[in-house]
N, C-alpha and C positions, 0 to 999 in steps of 0.2 A: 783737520781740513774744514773750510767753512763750506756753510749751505751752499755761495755761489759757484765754490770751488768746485763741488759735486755737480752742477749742475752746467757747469764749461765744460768739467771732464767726460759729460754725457753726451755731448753735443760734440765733443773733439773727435769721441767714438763713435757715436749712431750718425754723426750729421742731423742731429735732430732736436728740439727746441721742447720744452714742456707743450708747447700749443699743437706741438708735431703729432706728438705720442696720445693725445686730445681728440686730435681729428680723425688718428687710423684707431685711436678704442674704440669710437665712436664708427665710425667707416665698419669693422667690426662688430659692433653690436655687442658690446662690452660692458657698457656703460648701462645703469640703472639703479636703482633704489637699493638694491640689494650686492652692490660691488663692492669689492672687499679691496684692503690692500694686499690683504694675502693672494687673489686673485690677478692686481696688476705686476704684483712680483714676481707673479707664475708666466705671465705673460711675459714683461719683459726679460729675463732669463732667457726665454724660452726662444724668443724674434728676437732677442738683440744682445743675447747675454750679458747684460747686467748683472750685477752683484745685489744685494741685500740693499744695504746701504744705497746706490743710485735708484733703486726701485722706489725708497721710502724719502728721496730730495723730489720725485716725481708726485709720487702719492701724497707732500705736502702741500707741493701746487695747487695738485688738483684739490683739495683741501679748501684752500687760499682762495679758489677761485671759483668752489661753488659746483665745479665738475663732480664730486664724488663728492661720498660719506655722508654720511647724516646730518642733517641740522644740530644745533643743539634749540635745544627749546628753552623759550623767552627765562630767565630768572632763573634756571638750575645752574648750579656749583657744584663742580669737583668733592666730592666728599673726602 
């Protein structure tokens, strides 16, 4: 299945958009330095029963977009 494929099939199900699930983390109080994806997959399961897998096409977004996870810092490499 591709990435955007996951990310139809979320929105086919919740009616809801990665900017969706963004605004009610955040509405929530979710969201912070310290959010996990372990955390948004507990979550979505939980309000919208998601699987694994849609939890981690959300949690790349927010990635992607600066919402969650850590920076990575200037010049470090994967080892």
């Amino acid at each position: 299945m591709s990435f955007q494929a996951y990310l139809d099939n979320i929105e086919k199900k919740t009616g809801k958009r990665p900017e969706d699930f963004y605004a009610l983390a955040k509405k929530k109080e979710l969201l912070g330095p310290d959010f996990t994806a372990t955390q948004l997959k507990a979550w979505l399961k939980e309000d919208f029963d998601l699987g694994g897998g849609h939890a981690m096409a959300i949690w790349a977004v927010f990635k992607e977009k600066g919402w969650a996870g850590a920076a990575k810092a200037p010049g470090r490499k994967k080892a």
